[in-house]
C-alpha positions in Angstrom: 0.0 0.0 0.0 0.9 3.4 -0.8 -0.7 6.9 0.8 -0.4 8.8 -2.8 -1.5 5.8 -5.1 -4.9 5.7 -2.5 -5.3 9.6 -2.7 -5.0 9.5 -6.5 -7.5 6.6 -6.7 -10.1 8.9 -4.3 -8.9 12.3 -6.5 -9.6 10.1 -10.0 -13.3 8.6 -9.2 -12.1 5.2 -8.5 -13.4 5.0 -4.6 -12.0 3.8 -1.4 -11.3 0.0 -1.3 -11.9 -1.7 1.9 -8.2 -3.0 2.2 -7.2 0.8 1.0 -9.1 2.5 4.1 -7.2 0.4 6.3 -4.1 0.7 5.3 -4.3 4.7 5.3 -6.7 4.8 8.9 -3.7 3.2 10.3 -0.9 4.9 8.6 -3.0 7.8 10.2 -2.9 6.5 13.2 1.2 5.3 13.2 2.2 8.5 11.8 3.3 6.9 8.4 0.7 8.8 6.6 2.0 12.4 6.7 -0.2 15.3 7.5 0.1 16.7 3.9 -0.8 13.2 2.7 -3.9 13.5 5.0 -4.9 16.7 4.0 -4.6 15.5 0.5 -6.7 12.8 1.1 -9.2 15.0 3.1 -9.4 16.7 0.2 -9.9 14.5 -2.3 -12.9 13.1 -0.3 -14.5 16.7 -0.2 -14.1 17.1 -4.0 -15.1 13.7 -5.2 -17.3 12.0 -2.6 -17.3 8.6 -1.1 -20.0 5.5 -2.1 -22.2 4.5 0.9 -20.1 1.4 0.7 -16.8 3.3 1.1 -17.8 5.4 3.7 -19.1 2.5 6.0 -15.4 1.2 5.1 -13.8 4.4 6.1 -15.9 4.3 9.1 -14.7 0.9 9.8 -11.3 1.7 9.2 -11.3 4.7 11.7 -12.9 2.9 14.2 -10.5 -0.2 14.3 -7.3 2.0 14.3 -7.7 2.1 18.1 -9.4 -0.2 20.9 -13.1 -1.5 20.7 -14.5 -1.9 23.9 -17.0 -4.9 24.1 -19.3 -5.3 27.1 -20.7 -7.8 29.4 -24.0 -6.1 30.4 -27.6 -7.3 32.0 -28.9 -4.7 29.7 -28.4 -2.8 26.6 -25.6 -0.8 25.5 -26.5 2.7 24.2 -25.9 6.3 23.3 -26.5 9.6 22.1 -24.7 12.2 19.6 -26.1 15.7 18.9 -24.5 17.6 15.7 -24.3 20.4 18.3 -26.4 23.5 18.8 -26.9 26.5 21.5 -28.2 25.5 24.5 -28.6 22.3 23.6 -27.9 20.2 27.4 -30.2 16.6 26.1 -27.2 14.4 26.5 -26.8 15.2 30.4 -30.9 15.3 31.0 -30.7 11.8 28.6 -27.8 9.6 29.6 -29.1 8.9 33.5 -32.9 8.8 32.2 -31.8 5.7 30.1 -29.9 4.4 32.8 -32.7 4.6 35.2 -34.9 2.5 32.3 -32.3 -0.4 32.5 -29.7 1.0 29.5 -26.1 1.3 30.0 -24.2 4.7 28.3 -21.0 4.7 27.9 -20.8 8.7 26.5 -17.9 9.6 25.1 -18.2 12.5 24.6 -16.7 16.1 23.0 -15.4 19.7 23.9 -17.0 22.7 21.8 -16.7 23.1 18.5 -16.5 26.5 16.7 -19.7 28.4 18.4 -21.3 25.2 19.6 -21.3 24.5 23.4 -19.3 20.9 24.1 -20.7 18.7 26.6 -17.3 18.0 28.3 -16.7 21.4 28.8 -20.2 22.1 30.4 -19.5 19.3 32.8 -15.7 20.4 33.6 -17.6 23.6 35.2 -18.3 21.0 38.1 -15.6 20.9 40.5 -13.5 17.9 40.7 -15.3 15.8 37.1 -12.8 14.3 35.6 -13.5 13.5 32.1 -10.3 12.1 31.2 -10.9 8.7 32.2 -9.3 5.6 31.3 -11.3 2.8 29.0 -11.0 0.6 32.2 -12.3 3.1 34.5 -15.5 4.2 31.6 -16.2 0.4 31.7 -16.9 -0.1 35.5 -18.5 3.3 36.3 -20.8 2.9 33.7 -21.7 -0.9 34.7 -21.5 0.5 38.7 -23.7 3.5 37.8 -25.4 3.0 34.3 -24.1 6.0 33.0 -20.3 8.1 32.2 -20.1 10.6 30.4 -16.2 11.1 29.6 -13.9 12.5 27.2 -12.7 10.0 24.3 -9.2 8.7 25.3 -6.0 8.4 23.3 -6.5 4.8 22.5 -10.6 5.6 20.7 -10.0 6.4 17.1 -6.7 8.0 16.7 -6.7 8.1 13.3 -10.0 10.2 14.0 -7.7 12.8 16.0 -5.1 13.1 12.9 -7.9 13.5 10.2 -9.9 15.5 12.6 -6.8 18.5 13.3 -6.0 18.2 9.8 -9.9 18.8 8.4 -9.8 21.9 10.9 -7.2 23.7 9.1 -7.6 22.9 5.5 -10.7 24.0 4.9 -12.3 20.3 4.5 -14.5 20.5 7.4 -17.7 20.7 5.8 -17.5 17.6 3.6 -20.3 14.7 5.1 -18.5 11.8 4.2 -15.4 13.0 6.9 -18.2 14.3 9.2 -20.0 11.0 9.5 -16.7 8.6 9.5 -15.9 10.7 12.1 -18.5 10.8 14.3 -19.1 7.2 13.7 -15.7 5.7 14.1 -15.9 7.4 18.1 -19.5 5.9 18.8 -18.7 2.7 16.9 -15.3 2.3 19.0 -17.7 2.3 22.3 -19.2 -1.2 21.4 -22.7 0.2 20.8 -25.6 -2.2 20.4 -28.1 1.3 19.3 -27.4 4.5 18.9 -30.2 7.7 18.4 -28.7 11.1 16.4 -30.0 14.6 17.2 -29.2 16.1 13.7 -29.9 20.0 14.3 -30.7 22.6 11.4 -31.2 26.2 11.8 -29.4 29.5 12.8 -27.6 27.7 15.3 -26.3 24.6 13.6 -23.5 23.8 11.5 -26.7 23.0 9.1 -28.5 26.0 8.3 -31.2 24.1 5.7 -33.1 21.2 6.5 -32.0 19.7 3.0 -28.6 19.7 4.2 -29.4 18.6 7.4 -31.3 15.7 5.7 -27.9 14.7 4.0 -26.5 14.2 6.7 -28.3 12.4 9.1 -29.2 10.1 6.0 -25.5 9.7 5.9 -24.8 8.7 9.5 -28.1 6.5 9.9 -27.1 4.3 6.6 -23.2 4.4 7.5 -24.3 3.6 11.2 -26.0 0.8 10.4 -24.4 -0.7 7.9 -21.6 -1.2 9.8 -23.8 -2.8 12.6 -24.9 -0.5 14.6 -28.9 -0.1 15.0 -29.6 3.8 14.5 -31.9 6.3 13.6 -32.0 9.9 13.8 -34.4 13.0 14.4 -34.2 16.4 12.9 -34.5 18.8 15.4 -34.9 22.4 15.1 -31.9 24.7 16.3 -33.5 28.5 14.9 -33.4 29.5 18.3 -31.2 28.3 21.7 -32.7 24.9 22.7 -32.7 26.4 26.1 -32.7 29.4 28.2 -28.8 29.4 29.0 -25.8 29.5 26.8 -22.4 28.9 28.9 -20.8 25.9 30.5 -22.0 26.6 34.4 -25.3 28.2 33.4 -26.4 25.6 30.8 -25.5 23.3 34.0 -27.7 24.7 36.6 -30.6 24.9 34.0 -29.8 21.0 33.4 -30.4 20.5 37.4 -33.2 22.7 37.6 -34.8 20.4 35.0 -33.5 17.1 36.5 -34.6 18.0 40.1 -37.8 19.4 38.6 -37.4 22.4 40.7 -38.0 25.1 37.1 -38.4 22.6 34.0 -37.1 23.7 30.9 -39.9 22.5 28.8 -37.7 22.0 25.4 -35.0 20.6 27.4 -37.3 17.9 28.5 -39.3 17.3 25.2 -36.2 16.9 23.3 -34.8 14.5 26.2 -38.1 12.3 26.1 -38.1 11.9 22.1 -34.7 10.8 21.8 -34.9 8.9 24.8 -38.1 7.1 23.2 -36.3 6.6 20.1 -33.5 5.2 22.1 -34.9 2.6 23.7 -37.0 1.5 20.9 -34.0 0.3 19.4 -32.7 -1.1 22.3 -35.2 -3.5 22.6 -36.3 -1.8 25.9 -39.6 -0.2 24.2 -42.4 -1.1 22.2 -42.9 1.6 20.4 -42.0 5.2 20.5 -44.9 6.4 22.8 -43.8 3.6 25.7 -39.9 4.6 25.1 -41.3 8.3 25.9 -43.1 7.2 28.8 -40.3 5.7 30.3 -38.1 8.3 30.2 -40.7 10.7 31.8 -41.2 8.5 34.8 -37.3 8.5 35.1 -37.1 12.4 35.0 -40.3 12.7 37.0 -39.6 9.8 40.0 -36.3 11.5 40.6 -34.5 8.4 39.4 -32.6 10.5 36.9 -31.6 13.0 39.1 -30.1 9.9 41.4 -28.6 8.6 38.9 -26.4 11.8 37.7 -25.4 12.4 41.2 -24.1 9.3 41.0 -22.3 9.6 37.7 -20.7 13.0 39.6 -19.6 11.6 42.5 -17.7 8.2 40.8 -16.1 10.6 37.9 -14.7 12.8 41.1 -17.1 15.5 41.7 -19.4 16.3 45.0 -21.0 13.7 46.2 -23.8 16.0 47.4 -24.1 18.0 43.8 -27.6 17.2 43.3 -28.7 18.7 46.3 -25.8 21.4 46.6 -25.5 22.2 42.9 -26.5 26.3 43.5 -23.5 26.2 45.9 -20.9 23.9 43.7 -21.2 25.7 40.9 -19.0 28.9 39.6 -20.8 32.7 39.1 -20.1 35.5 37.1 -19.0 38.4 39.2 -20.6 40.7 36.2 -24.1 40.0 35.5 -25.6 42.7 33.0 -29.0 43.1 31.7 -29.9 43.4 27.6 -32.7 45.5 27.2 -34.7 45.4 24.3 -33.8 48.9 22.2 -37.7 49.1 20.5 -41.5 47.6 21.2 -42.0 44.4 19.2 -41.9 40.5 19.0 -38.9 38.3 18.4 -39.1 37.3 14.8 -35.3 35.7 14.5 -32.5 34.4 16.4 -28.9 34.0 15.4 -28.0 31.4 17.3 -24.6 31.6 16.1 -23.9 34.8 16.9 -24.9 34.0 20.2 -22.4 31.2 20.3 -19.6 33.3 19.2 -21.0 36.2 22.0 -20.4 33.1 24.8 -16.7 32.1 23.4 -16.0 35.7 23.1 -17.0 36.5 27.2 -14.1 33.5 27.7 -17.0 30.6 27.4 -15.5 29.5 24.5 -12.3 28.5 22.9 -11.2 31.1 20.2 -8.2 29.3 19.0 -6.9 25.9 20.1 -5.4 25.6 24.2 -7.5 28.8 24.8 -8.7 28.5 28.7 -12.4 28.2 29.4 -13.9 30.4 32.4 -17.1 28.0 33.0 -18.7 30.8 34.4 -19.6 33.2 32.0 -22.5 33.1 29.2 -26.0 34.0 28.9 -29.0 32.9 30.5 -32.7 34.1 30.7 -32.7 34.0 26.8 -36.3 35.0 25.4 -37.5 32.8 22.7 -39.4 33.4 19.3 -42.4 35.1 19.2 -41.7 36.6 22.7 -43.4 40.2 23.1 -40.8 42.8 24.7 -41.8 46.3 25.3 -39.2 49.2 24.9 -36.3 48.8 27.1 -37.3 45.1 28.8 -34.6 43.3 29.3 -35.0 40.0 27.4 -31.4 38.2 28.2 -28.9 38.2 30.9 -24.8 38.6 30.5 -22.5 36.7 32.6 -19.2 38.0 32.4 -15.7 38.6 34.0 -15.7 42.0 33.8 -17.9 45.2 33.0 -15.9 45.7 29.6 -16.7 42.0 28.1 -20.1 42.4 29.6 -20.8 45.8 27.3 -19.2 44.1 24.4 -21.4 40.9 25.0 -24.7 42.9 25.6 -23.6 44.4 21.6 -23.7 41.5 20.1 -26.6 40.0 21.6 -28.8 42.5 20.3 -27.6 42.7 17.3 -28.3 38.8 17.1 -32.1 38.8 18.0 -34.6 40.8 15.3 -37.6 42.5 16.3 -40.9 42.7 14.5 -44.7 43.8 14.4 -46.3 40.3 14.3 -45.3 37.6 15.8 -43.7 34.2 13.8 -45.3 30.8 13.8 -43.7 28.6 16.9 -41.1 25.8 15.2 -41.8 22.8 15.9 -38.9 21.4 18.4 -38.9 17.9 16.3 -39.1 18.6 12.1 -38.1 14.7 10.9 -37.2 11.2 11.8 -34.5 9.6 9.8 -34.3 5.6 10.1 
């Protein structure tokens, strides 16, 4: 095998070979393959496209450059991946809900990506979660507890982290053949028997139409399971933050408000019990999608949920009294700044992205790679579509370290929401099911 004859054979039309992906996943992974060579090949992937066949190769390929866990479990092994959004918390509302309906989760999960929120930064604002766990450690906290959400480790899919860092700075980021080997290879490399996809599309997505947003989750469901993997995946809509908060500690305590049932955030929880029905409908744990959603409202609603993520907390090094101390745990702002609504009228459009970029900016965020995130800072008390403000209501709140970012932020999140005289139709949370 040679790395330029199989990027010549991708750059000419002639595919991906089977034997060809696994040569160059693992030359990825030993180094052999160069990072010009791999951004080559990244490339030539964008340009020319992969068949479904050779992506479920490349898929396979990726995941077997590194460990595959296998499991020995009374129950089910499942999981979760979002595309990311703003606000979006599910996977910390959904992992100890499927645990509490007999599931295991092993979530590996990732940091934030370009103005998306990252689930292993949101839980990093809890003190003392580790995520960097090792594969032996995931395995007995998640048969112990039911649940872990951790960071993916060294040994999951290297040749994912070379292709990844190269994709990032050659301007091949957007190509869905990459995007679905990559997400893949991770989930695949956790042994899953099922797997449900939150495919997002709007303002605050990497997808900003629903046709591309189609692609892709048609991509990852057909790639999933042809390489063995039962999956499905919902559309879901991200024109507006999922939730009320937008920064690692805030999105947090909204997560716990909604777990505890103390002040549910409804979308939050509707989003939680449609993936979670989905879930275990393919787990074999549901009947259909109506007794999956049931089941994971009993878990939210008993408490059992709540239990369970305090346990998760507590084995992965964090308070073992968070669930009831969480106010207390958690880090504040020591600037908290009103935005104030600069005319009369109702909230006709979000952009969600600029909203991401407003929380990476306050220091929420990374802004180029090793940048340090203060999991204080973001927004919270967000007003959604079709919300009526009067002249100079407040209609979001700016966490910040100092007055100076808090000005700045309080700019740009005005400039991101649009006022008008009527107000727009309310999008529906869940727009497709992919399977």
């Amino acid at each position: 095998m040679d790395a330029r004859r199989i990027i010549a054979g991708v750059r000419d039309g002639q595919g991906l070979p089977r034997d060809s992906a696994r040569w160059f996943a693992g030359g990825l992974a030993s180094g052999e393959v160069t990072d010009a060579q791999a951004g080559a090949f990244a490339m030539a992937v964008l340009l020319k496209g992969l068949t479904p066949e050779d992506r479920v190769g490349l898929t396979l390929a990726m995941r077997d450059s590194g460990k595959v866990l296998g499991w020995d479990m009374p129950g089910p092994v499942i999981d979760k991946h979002s595309t990311g959004g703003i606000g979006d918390s599910t996977s910390l509302l959904l992992a100890p809900a499927l645990a509490a309906c007999g599931a295991y989760v092993p979530m590996i999960s990732g940091r934030g990506l370009g103005h998306t929120g990252g689930t292993i930064d949101k839980l990093e604002a809890i003190p003392g979660y580790r995520c960097d766990q090792t594969i032996d450690a995931l395995t007995r906290i998640t048969r112990d507890v039911g649940c872990a959400i951790v960071g993916a480790s060294a040994e999951i899919a290297p040749a994912d982290r070379r292709l990844y860092a190269v994709r990032d700075v050659t301007g091949t980021v957007e190509s869905i053949d990459l995007i679905t080997a990559s997400i893949l290879s991770k989930k695949l490399a956790a042994g899953l028997e099922a797997l449900v996809l939150d495919v997002k599309v709007g303002s605050g997505a990497f997808m900003k139409t629903l046709d591309a947003a189609r692609a892709l989750a048609r991509s990852l469901v057909d790639t999933a399971n042809g390489s063995g993997c039962k999956t499905a995946a919902l559309i879901t809509d991200m024109s507006q933050p999922l939730a009320a908060a937008a920064g690692n500690a805030l999105e947090i305590v909204e997560v716990m408000e909604t777990l505890t049932c103390q002040a549910v955030s409804a979308p939050l929880w509707d989003l939680t019990v449609a993936l979670g029905g989905e879930a275990l409908v393919l787990a074999g744990l549901a009947s259909d999608a109506l007794d999956g959603e049931d089941q994971i409202e009993e878990a939210l609603q008993s408490g059992r949920a709540a239990e369970i993520f305090g346990q998760m907390v507590a084995a992965l090094g964090g308070p073992h009294d968070f669930v009831e101390r969480f106010p207390d745990r958690l880090p504040a702002a020591p600037v908290v700044m009103e935005v104030r609504a600069e005319a009369a009228g109702f909230i006709t459009a979000i952009d969600g992205e600029a909203l991401g970029h407003a929380v990476a900016h306050l220091g929420g965020g990374r802004l180029k790679e090793g940048d340090r995130i203060n999991p204080a800072v973001g927004l919270s008390d967000l007003a959604p579509l079709g919300e009526p403000l009067a002249k100079g209501e407040a209609f979001a709140l700016v966490h910040a370290a100092s007055h100076a970012d808090a000005e700045r932020a309080v700019a740009e999140v005005r400039a991101a929401y649009r006022l008008g005289e009527a107000a727009p139709a309310e999008p529906d949370l869940v727009l497709e099911r992919v399977a």
